[in-house]
C-alpha positions in Angstrom: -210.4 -44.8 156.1 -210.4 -41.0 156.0 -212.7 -39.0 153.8 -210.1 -38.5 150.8 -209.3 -42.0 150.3 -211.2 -42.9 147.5 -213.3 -46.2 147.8 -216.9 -45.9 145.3 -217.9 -49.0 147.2 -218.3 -47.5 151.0 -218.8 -44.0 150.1 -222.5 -43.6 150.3 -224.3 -40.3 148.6 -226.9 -38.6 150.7 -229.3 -35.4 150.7 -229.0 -33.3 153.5 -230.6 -29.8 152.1 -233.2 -28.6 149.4 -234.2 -25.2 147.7 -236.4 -24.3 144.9 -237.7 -21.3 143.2 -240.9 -22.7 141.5 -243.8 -20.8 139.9 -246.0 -22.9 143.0 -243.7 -20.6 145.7 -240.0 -19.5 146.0 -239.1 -22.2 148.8 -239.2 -25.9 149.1 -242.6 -25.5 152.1 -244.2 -23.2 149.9 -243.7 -25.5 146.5 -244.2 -29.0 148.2 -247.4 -27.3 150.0 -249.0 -26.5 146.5 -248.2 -29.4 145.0 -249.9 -31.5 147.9 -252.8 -29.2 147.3 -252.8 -29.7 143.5 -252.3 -26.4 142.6 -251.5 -25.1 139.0 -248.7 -22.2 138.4 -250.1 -21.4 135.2 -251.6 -18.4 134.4 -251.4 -15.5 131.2 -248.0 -14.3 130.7 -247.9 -11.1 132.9 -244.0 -10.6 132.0 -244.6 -9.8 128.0 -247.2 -8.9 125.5 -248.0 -12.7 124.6 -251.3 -11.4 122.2 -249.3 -12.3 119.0 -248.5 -16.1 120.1 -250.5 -18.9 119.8 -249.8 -19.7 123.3 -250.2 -16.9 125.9 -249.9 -18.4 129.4 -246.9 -20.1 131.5 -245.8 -20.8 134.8 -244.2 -18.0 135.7 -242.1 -17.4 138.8 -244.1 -14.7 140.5 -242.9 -12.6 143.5 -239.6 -12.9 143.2 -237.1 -10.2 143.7 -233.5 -10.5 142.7 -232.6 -7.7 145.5 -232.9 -9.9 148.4 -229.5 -11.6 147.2 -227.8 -9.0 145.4 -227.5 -5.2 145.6 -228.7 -3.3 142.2 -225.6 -3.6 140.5 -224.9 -7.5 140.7 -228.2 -7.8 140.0 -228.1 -6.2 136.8 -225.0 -8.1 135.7 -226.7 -11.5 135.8 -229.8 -13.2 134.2 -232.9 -14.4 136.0 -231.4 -17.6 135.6 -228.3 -16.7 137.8 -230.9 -15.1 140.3 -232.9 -17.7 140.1 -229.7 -20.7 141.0 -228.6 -18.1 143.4 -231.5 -18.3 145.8 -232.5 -22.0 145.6 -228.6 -22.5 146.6 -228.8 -20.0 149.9 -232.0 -22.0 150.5 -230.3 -25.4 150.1 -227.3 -24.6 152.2 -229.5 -22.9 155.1 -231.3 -25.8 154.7 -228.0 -28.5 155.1 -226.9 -26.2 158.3 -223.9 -25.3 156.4 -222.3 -21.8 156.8 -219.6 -21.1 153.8 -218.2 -18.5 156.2 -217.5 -20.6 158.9 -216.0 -23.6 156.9 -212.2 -23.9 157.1 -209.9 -23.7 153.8 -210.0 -27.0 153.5 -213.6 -27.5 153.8 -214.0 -25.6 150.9 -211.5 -27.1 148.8 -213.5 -30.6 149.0 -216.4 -28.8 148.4 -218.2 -28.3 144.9 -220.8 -27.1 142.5 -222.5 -29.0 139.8 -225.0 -26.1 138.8 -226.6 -26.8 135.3 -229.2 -24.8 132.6 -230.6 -26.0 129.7 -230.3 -22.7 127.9 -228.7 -20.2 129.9 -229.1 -16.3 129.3 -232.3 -16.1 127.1 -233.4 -13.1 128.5 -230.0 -11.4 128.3 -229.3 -12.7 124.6 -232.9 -11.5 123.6 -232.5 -8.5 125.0 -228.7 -8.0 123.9 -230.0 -8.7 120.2 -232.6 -6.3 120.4 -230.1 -3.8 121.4 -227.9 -4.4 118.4 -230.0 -4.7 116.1 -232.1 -1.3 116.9 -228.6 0.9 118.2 -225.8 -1.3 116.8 -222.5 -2.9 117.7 -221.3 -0.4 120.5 -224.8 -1.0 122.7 -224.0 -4.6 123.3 -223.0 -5.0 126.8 -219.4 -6.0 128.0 -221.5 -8.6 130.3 -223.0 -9.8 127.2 -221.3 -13.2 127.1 -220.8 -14.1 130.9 -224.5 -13.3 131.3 -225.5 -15.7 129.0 -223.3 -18.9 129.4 -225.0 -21.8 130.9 -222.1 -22.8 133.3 -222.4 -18.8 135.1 -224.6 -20.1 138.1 -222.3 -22.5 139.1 -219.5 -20.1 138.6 -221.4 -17.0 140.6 -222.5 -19.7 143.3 -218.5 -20.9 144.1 -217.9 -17.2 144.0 -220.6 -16.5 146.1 -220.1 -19.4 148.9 -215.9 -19.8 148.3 -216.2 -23.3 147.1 -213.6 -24.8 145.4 -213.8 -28.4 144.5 -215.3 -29.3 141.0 -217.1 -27.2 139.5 -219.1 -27.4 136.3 -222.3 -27.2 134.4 -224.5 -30.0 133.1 -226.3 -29.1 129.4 -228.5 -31.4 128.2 -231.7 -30.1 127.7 -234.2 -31.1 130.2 -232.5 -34.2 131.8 -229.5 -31.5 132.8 -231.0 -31.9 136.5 -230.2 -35.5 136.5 -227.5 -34.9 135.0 -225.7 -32.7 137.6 -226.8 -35.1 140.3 -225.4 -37.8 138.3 -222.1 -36.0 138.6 -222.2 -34.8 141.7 -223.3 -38.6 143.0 -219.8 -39.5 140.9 -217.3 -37.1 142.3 -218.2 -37.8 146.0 -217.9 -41.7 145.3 -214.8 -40.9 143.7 -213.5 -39.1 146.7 -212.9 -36.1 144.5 -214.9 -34.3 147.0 -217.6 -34.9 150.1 -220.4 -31.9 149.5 -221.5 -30.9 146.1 -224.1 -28.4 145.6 -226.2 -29.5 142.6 -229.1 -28.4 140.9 -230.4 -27.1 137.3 -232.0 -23.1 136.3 -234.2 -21.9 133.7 -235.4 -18.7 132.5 -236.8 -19.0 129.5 -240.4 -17.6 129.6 -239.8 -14.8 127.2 -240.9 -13.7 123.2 -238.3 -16.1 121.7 -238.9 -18.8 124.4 -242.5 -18.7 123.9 -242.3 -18.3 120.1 -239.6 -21.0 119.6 -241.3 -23.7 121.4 -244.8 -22.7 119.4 -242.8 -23.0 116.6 -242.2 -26.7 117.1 -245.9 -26.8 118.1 -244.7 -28.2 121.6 -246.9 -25.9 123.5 -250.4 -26.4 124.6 -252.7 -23.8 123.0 -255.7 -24.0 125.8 -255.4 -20.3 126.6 -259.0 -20.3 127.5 -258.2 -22.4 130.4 -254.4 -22.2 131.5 -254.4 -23.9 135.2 -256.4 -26.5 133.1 -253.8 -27.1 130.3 -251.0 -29.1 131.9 -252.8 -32.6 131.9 -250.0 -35.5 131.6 -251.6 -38.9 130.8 -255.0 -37.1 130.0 -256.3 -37.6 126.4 -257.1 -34.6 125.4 -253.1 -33.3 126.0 -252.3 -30.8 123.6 -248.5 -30.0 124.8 -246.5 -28.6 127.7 -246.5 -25.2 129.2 -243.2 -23.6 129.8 -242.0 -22.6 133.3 -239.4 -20.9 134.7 -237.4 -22.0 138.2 -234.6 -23.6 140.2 -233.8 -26.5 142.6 -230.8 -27.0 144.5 -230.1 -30.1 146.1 -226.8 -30.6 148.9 -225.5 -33.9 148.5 -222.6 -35.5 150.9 -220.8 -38.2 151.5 -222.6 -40.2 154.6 -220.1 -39.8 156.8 -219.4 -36.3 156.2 -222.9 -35.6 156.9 -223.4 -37.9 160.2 -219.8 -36.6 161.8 -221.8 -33.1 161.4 -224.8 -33.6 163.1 -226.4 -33.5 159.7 -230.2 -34.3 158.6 -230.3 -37.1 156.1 -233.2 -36.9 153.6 -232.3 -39.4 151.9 -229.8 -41.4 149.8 -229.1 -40.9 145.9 -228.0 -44.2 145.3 -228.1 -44.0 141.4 -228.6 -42.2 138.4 -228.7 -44.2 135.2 -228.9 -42.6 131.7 -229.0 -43.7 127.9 -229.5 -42.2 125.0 -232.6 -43.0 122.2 -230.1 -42.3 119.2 -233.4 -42.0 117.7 -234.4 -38.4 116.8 -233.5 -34.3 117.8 -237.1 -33.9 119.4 -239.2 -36.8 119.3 -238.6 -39.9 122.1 -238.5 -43.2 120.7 -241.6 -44.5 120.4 -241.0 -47.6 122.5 -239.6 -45.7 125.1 -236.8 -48.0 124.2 -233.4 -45.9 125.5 -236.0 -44.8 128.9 -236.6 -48.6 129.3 -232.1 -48.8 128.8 -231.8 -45.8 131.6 -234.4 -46.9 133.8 -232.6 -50.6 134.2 -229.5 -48.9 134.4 -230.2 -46.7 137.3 -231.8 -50.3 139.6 -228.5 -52.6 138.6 -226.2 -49.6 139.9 -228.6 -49.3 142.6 -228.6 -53.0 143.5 -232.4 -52.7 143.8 -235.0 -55.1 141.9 -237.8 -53.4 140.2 -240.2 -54.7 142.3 -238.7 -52.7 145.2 -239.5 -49.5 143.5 -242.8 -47.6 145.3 -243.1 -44.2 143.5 -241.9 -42.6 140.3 -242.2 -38.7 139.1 -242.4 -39.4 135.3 -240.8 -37.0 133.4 -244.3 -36.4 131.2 -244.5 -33.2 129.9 -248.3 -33.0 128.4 -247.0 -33.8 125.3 -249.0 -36.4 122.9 -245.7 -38.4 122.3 -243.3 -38.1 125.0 -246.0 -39.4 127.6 -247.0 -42.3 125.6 -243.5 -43.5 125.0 -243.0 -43.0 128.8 -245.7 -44.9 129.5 -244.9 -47.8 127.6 -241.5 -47.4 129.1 -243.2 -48.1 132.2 -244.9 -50.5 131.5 -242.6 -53.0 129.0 -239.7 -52.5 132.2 -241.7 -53.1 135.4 -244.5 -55.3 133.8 -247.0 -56.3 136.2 -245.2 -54.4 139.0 -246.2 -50.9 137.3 -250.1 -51.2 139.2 -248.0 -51.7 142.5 -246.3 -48.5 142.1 -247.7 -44.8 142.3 -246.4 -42.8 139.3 -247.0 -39.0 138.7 -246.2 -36.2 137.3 -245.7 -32.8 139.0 -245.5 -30.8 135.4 -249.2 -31.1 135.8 -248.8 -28.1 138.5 -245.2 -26.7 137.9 -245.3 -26.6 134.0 -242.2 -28.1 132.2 -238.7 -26.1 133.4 -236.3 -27.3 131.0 -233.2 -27.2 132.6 -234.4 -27.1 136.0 -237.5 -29.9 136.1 -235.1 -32.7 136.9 -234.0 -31.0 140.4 -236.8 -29.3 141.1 -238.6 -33.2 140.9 -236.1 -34.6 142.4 -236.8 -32.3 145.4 -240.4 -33.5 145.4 -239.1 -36.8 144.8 -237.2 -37.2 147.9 -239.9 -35.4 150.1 -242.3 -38.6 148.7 -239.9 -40.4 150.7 -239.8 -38.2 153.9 -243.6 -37.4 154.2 -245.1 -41.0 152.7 -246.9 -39.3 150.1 -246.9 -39.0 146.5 -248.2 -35.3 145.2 -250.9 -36.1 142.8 -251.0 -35.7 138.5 -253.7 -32.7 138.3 -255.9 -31.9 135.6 -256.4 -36.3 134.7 -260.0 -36.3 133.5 -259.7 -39.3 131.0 -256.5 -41.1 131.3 -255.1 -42.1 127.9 -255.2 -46.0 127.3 -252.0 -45.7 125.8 -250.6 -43.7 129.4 -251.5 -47.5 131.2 -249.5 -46.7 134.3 -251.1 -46.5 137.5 -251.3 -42.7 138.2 -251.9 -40.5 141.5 -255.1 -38.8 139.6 -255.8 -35.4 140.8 -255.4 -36.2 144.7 -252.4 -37.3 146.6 -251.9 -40.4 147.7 -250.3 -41.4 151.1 -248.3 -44.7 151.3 -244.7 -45.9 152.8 -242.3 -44.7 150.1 -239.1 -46.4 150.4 -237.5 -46.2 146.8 -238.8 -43.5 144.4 -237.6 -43.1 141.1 -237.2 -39.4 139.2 -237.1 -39.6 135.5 -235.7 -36.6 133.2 -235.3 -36.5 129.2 -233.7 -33.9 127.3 -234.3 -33.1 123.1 -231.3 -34.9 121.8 -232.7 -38.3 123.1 -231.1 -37.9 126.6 -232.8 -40.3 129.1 -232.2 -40.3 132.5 -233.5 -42.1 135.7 -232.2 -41.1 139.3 -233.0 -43.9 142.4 -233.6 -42.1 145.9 -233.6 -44.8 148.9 -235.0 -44.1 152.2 -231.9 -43.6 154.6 -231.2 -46.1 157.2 
């Protein structure tokens, strides 16, 4: 059977390369070596005048300079969150040994972009707004619009690398990361293509970022204390603390990847989802469409729960969303949730909206690689109502065979993606 014959049930889905832009360090060593430290990103806002807000600290990406990938004038033409997608992609590819330049026509053709954000251009339409509203109509920029469209870094990144398969974006909110793996997972089954690029951006630490999110009081206020404030599962939890990134993630078919010489990672072998058709912000408080997504993603898988070793949680800090997690947990794997090692790396990275679910899915395949589950900082007193059996403030080595990355978006979008070790 050749590559471009269709057949979902032989065409396995692997992960060959990795790259992140993370407020822990702007490559994958540099992120998965904080988070094996237990370090915090966050720390006062150093990119705006935060003294009005109620919250005045993030994880900000620091160090990072957008004219190491493009000269002055692309640069200016696209928002951080283009920059950001931009960078974790050369990573990723560098990463997969694949050179765009030296692929063939054809290569190209079968290979795509699944490239997601869960807002886009904030900076851009802040700025833009500003600049109409102080100097009017003629001051908005002609790159107003393709500056601030979610679906620009996968555009700029098959522009950039000449790939032209599928290409789309993924917006859901904070499960968009999932969500482009999802995709990407579906296209190469369907034989619609045997290397997507996927991934998720966000660049939203900003006045109207900031201010929006303390407007729905989702935002912990412990500015006293901001490497402290991220505390998943803790029960003094007071909210999440926004962060700004990227992950990339190179997924192929297996054979693809083997007649290449290729390193394996890992295998994506499913991504389930659901939806809590519940409420616009708050999960359900049974965790009930998690608990739908979470068996979802094992049937596709053909994996029993009790096979399942590690799971990245998607909890954000928030008094809700962790609990409902937890119960989540807990009501789908029963007794087997104290046999499995659950965390969350939001405790370090902050929560980055449209790009948590790759940038964890990065740290959930290195679980795999390296036997070790990066640890939940900041847990002083674990919740009673959080009753999962957490990797509390250090990391924990053990085999890591199946892990488990879980992303939710506002809307009620639930999703769950299965990683197996690749044999």
């Amino acid at each position: 059977m050749s590559d471009h014959t269709p057949d979902p049930s032989t065409r396995r889905v692997v992960v060959t390369g990795l790259g992140a832009v993370t407020p822990l360090g702007l490559s994958v060593e540099a992120f998965w070596n904080a988070l094996l430290r237990g370090e915090s990103g966050a720390r006062p806002i150093a990119s705006f005048d935060a003294s009005a807000f109620p919250t005045r600290f993030a994880c900000e990406v620091q160090g990072f300079d957008p004219l190491v990938y493009f000269d002055r004038k692309q640069a200016r033409h696209l928002d951080p969150f283009c920059h950001y997608a931009v960078a974790a992609s050369d990573e990723a590819l560098r990463d997969a040994a694949l050179n765009p330049e030296a692929m063939e026509p054809g290569e190209r053709e079968r290979a795509g972009i699944i490239f997601g954000s869960g807002i886009g251009g904030f900076h851009t339409l802040q700025t833009q707004a500003r600049e109409y509203f102080e100097h009017g109509a003629r001051r908005i920029s002609p790159f107003f619009i393709p500056m601030i469209i979610p679906n620009m870094a996968g555009g700029v990144l098959s522009i950039r690398y000449g790939f032209q398969g599928p290409n789309h974006a993924v917006v859901s909110a904070c499960a968009t990361g999932n969500h482009a793996l999802a995709e990407g997972l579906s296209l190469i089954r369907e034989g619609q293509a045997d290397l997507i690029l996927c991934g998720g951006s966000e660049a939203s630490v900003s006045e109207m970022g900031i201010g929006g999110f303390n407007a729905m009081k989702a935002l912990s206020t412990r500015n006293d204390s901001p490497e402290t404030a991220s505390r998943p599962f803790d029960v003094e939890r007071d909210g999440f603390v926004l962060g700004d990134g990227a992950g990339a993630l190179v997924l192929e078919e297996a054979g693809h990847a083997l007649r290449r010489g290729a390193r394996i990672y890992a295998e994506l072998r499913a991504v389930g989802a659901s939806a809590d058709a519940y409420h616009m912000s708050a999960p359900h408080p049974e965790g009930r469409g998690i608990v739908l997504a979470l068996g979802k993603a094992l049937t596709e898988a053909g994996l029993a729960p009790e096979t399942v070793d590690s799971i990245n949680m998607h909890a954000t800090s928030t008094p809700l969303g962790d609990e409902s997690e937890a119960k989540a947990v807990r009501t789908f794997f029963g007794a087997h949730a104290d046999r499995l090692t659950a965390t969350s790396t939001k405790s370090m990275t902050g929560h980055l909206l449209g790009a948590a679910g790759a940038v964890e899915a990065i740290a959930t395949v290195l679980s795999i690689v390296h036997g070790v589950v990066p640890p939940t900082i900041n847990l002083t007193q674990q919740d009673p109502a959080c009753d999962v059996n957490v990797a509390a403030n250090e990391a924990v080595r053990r085999p890591v065979r199946v892990a488990l990355n879980d992303a939710f978006g506002f809307g009620g979008h639930n999703t769950c993606a299965v990683f197996v070790a690749w044999e």
